[in-house]
C-alpha positions as a Markdown table, in Angstrom:
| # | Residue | x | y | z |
|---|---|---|---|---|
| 1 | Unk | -4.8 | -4.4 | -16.5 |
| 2 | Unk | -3.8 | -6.4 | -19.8 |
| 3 | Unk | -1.4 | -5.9 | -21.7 |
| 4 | Unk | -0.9 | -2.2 | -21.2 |
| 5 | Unk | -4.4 | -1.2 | -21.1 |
| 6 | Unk | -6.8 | -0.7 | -18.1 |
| 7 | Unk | -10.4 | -2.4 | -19.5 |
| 8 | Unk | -13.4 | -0.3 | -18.1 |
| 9 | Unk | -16.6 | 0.0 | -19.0 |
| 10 | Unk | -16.0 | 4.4 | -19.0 |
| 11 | Unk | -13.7 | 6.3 | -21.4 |
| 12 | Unk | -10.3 | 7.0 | -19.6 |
| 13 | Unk | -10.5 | 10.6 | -20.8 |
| 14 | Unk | -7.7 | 13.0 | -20.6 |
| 15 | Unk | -5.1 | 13.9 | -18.2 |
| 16 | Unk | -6.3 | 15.3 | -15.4 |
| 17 | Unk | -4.3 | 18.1 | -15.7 |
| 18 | Unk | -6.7 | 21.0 | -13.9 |
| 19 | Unk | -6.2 | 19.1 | -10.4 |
| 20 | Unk | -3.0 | 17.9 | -10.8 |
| 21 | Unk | -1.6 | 20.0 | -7.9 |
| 22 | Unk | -4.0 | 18.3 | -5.7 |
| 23 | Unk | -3.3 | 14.6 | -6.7 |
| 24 | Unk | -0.3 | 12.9 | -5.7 |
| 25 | Unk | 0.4 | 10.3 | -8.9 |
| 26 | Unk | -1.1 | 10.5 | -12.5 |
| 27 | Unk | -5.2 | 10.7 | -12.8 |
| 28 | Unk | -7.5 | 10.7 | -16.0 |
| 29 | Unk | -10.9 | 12.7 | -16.1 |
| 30 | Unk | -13.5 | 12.1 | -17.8 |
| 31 | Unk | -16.8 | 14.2 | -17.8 |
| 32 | Unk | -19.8 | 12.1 | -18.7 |
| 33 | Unk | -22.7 | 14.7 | -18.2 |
| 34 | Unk | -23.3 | 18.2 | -17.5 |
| 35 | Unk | -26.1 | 20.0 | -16.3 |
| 36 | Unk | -26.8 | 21.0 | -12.7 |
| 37 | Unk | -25.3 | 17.5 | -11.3 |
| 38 | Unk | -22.5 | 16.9 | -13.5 |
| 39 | Unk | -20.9 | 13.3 | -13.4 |
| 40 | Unk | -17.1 | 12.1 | -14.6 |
| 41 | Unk | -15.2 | 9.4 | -14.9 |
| 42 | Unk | -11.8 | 9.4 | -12.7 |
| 43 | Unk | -9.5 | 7.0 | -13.3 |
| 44 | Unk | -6.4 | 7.0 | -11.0 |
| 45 | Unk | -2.9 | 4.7 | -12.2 |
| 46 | Unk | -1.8 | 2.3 | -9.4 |
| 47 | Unk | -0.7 | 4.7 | -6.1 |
| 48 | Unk | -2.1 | 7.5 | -7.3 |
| 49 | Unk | -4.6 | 9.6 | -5.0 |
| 50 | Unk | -6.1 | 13.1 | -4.3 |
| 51 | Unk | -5.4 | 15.0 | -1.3 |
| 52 | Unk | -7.2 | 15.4 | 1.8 |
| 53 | Unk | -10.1 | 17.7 | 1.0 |
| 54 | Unk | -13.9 | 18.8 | 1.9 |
| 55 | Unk | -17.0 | 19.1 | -0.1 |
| 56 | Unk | -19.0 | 21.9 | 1.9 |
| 57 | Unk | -22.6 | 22.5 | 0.9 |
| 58 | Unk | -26.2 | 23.1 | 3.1 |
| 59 | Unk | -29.4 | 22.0 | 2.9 |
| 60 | Unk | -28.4 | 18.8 | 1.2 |
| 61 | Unk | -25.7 | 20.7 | -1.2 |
| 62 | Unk | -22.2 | 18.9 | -1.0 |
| 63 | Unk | -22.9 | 15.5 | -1.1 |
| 64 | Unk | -20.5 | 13.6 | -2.8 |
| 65 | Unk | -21.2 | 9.8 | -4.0 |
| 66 | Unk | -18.5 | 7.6 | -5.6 |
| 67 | Unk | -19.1 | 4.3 | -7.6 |
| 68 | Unk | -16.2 | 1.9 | -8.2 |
| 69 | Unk | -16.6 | 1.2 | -11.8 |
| 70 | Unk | -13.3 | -1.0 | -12.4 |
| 71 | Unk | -10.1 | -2.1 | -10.6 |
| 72 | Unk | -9.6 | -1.2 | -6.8 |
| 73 | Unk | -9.2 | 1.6 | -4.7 |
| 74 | Unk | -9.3 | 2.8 | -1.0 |
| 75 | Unk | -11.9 | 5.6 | 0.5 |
| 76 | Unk | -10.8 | 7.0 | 3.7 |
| 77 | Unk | -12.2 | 9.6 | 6.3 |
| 78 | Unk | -10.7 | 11.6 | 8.7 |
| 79 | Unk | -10.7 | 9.0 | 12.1 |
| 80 | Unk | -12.2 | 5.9 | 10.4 |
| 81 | Unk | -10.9 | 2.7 | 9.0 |
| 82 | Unk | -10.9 | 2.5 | 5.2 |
| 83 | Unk | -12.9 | 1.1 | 2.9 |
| 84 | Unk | -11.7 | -0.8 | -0.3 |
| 85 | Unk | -13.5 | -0.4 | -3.0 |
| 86 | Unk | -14.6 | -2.3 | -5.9 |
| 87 | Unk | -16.6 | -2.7 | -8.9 |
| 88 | Unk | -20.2 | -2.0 | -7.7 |
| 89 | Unk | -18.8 | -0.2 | -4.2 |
| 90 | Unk | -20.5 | 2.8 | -3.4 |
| 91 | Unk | -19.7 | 5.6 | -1.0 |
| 92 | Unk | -21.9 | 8.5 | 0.2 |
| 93 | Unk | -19.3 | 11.3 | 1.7 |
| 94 | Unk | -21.7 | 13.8 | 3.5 |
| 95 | Unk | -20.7 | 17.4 | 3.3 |
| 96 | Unk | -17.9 | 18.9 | 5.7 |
| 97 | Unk | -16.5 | 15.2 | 5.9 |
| 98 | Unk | -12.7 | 15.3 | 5.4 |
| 99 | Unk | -11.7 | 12.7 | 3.7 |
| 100 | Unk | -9.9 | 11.4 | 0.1 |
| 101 | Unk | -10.0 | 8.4 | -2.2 |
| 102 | Unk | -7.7 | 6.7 | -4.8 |
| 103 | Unk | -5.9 | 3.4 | -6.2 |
| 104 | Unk | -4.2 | 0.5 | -4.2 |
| 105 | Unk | -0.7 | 0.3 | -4.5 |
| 106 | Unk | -0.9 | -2.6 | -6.9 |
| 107 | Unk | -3.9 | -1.5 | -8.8 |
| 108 | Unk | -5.6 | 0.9 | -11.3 |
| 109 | Unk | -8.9 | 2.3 | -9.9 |
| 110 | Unk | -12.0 | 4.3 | -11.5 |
| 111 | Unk | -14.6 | 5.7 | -10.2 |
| 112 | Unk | -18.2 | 7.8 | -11.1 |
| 113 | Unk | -18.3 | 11.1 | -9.1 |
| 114 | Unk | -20.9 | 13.8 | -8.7 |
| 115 | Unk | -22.2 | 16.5 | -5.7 |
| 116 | Unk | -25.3 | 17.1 | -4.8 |
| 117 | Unk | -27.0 | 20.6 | -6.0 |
| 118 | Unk | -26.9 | 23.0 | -3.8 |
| 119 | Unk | -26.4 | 26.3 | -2.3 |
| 120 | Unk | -22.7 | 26.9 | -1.3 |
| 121 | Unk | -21.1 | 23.9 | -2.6 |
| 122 | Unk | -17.7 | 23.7 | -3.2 |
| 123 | Unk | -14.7 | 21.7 | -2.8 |
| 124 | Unk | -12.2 | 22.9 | -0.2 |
| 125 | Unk | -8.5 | 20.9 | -1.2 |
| 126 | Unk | -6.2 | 20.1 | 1.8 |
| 127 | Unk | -2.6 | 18.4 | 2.4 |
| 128 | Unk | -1.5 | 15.5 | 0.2 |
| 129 | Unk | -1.7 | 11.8 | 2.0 |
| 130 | Unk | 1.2 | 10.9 | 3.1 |
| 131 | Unk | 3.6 | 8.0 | 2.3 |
| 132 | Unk | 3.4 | 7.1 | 5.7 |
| 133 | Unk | -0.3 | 6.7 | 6.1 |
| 134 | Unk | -0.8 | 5.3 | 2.8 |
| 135 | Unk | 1.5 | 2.3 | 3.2 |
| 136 | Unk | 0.3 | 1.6 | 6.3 |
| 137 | Unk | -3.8 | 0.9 | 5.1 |
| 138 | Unk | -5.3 | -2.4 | 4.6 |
| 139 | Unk | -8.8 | -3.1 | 5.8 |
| 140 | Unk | -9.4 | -4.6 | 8.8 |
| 141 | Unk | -9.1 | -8.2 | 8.8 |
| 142 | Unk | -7.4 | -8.6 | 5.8 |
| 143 | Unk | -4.8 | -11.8 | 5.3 |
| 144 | Unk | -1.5 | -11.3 | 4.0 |
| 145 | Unk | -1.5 | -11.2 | 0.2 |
| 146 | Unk | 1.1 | -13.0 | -1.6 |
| 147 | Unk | 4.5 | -12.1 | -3.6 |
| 148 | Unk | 4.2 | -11.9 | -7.7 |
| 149 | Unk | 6.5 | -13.9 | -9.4 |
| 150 | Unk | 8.2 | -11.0 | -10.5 |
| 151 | Unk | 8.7 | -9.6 | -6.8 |
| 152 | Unk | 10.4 | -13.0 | -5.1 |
| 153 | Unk | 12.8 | -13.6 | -8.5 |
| 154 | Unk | 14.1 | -9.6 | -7.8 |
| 155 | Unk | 14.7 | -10.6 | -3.7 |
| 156 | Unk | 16.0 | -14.1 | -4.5 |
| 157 | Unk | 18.5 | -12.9 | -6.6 |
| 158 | Unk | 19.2 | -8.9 | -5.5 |
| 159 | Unk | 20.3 | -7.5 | -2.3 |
| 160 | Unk | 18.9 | -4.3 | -2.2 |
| 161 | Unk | 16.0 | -5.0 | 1.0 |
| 162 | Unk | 15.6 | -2.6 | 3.3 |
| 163 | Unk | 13.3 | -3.1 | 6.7 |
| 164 | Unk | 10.9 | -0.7 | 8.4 |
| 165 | Unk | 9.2 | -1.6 | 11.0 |
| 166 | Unk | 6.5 | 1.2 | 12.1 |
| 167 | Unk | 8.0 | 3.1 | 15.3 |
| 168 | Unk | 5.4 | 3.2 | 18.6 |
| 169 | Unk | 2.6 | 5.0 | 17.2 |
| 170 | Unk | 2.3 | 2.1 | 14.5 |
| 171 | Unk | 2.3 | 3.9 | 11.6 |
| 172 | Unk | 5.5 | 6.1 | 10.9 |
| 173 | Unk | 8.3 | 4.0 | 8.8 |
| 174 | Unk | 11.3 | 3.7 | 11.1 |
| 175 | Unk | 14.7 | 4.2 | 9.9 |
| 176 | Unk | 15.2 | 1.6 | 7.0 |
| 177 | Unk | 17.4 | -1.4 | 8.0 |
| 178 | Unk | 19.8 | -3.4 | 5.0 |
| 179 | Unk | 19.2 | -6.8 | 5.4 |
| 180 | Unk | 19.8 | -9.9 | 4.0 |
| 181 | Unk | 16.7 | -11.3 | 2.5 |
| 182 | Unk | 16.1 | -15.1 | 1.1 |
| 183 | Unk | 12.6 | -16.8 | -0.6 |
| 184 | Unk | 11.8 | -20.5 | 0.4 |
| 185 | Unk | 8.3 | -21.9 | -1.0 |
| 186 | Unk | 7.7 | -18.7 | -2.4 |
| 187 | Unk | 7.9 | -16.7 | 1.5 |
| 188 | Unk | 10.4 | -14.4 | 2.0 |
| 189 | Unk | 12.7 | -14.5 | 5.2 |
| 190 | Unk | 15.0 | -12.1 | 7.0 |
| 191 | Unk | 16.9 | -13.0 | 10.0 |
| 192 | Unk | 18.6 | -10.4 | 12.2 |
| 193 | Unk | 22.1 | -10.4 | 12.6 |
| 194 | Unk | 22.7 | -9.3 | 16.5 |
| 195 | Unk | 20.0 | -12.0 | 17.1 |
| 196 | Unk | 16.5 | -11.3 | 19.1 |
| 197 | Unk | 18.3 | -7.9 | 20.4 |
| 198 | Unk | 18.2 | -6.3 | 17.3 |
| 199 | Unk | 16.6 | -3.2 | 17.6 |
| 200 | Unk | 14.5 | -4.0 | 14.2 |
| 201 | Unk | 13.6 | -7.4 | 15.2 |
| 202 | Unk | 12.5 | -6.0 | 18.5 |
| 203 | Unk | 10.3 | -3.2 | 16.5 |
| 204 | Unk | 9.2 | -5.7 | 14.1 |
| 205 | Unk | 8.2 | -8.5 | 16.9 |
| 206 | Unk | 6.3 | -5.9 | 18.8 |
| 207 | Unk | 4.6 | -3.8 | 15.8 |
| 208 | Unk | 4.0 | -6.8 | 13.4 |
| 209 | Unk | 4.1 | -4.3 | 10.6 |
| 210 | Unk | 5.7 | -2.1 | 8.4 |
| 211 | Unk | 7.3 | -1.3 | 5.2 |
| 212 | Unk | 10.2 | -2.6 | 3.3 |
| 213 | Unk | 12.0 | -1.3 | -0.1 |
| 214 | Unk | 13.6 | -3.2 | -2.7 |
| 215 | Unk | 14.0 | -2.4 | -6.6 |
| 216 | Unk | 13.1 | 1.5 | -5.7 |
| 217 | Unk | 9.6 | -0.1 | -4.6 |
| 218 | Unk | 8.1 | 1.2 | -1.1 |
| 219 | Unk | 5.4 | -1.5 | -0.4 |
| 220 | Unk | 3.6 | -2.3 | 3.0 |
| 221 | Unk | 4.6 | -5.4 | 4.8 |
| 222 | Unk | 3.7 | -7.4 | 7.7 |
| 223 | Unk | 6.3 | -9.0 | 10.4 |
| 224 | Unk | 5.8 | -12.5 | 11.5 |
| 225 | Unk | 9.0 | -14.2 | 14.2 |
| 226 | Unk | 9.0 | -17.6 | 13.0 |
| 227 | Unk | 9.6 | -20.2 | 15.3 |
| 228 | Unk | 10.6 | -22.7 | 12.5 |
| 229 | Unk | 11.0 | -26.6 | 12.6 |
| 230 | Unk | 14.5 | -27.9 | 11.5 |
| 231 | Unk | 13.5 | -28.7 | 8.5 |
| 232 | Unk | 12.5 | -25.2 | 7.8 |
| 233 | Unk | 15.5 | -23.7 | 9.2 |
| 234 | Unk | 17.3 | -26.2 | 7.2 |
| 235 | Unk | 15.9 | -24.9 | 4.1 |
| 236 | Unk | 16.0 | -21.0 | 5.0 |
| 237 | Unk | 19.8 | -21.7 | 5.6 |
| 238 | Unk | 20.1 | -23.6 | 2.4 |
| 239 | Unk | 18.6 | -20.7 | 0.7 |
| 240 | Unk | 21.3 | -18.1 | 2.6 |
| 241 | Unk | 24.1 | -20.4 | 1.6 |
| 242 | Unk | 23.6 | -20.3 | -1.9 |
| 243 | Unk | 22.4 | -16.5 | -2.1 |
| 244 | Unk | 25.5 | -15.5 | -0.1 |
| 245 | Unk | 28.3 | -17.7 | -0.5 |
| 246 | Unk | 31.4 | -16.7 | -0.1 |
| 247 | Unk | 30.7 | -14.0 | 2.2 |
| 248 | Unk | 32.3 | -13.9 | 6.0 |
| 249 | Unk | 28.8 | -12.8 | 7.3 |
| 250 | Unk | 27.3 | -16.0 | 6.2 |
| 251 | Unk | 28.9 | -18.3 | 9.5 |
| 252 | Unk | 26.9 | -15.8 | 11.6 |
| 253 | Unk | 23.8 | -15.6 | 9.3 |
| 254 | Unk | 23.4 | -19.8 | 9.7 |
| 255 | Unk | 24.0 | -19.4 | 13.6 |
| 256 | Unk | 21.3 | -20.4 | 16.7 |
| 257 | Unk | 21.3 | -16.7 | 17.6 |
| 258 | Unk | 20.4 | -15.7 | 13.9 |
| 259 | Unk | 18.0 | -18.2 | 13.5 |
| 260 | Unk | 16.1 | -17.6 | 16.7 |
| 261 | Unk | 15.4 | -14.0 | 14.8 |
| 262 | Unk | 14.6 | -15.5 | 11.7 |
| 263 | Unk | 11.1 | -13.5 | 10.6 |
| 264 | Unk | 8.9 | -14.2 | 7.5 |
| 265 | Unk | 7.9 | -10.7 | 5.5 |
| 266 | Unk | 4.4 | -10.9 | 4.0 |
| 267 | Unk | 3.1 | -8.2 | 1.6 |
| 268 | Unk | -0.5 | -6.5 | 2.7 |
């Protein structure tokens, strides 16, 4: 994405108006050829993906393939891990598999899709994905990914960051937590106030993982306790002093109880 416009080597084609009920987020379409195995170009804006759904067919009707042709996007079905695709991914989804693709978060995605001839093939649309379960994907094994620039200038100088660590089945947002966010060598830190009792830091110790907002943004996180040197303490409470001078919460905030809750926020 440059400058406004998302390079591929496939037209972006038109609003995909015709399946916009079953989309969640804005989608292009773009058919490329007809005949008896037609194939399009979808193009989904950063977020955006389709719903649950089922391509049924027999004898070898139903098939569905998908080839990333630019950006990055997830494929998931029903029970399995997903898979992130890009340029030059490809996906055979066998009929009757209930599944559904579409962008990262932080990315525009495009794909080539077509079915497989055959008799009884048709598409059977589901439920939307949820918030929930699409914040909480990354493939497995993934490392942390960092901050943009723009992200850690909003938290070092807003305070608008709300915590969710994922409840006990480790993928449900819990109630979002205010909290008092700083950025030292380009990290962001949280520390709780009610110390290692806090019931967030005890979910977020235990789950490693979540979500936070901040600037209206929902983005998936992960939760790392930090058990800092004094230097790096010195610098997180450096970073509070300035941010939050002034206040009567900041005594507390530079404490040994706060500090032994002090956990770095990672985005994945």
């Amino acid at each position: 994405m440059t400058d406004g416009v998302f390079h591929q080597i496939f037209p972006l084609g038109e609003t995909n108006d015709a399946y916009a009920a079953f989309f969640s987020g804005q989608s292009y379409l773009a058919p490329l050829v007809g005949g008896s195995v037609p194939v399009s170009n979808v193009t989904f804006e950063p977020g955006c993906r389709n719903n649950w759904h089922v391509h049924h067919g027999v004898d070898g009707g139903g098939d569905q393939i998908l080839l990333c042709t630019a950006g990055s996007g997830w494929y998931q079905a029903v029970g399995e891990d997903p898979i992130s695709m890009t340029p030059g991914s490809v996906v055979r989804v066998p009929a009757g598999t209930r599944h559904w693709h579409g962008a990262k978060a932080d990315s525009w995605f495009s794909h080539l899709a077509f079915i497989t001839p055959g008799d009884g093939a048709r598409n059977e649309w589901l439920e939307p994905v949820s918030d929930a379960e699409y914040i909480a994907l990354h493939t497995p094994g993934d490392r942390p990914r960092d901050w943009t620039a723009g992200q850690l200038d909003w938290i070092r100088t807003h305070d608008d960051l709300h915590v969710s660590p994922f409840r006990d089945d480790g993928s449900t947002p819990g109630t979002p937590t205010w909290i008092w966010s700083v950025v030292v060598d380009e990290h962001v830190y949280v520390r709780a106030y009610n110390g290692v009792d806090s019931r967030w830091y005890r979910s977020a110790s235990v789950q490693a993982a979540g979500t936070i907002t901040s600037h209206g943004n929902t983005v998936g996180v992960s939760f790392t306790p930090v058990n800092g040197t004094d230097d790096l303490d010195d610098r997180i409470d450096a970073a509070y002093s300035q941010k939050y001078a002034g206040s009567p919460y900041l005594p507390p905030m530079l404490s040994s109880r706060t500090r032994a809750a002090t956990v770095r926020i990672d985005p994945r």
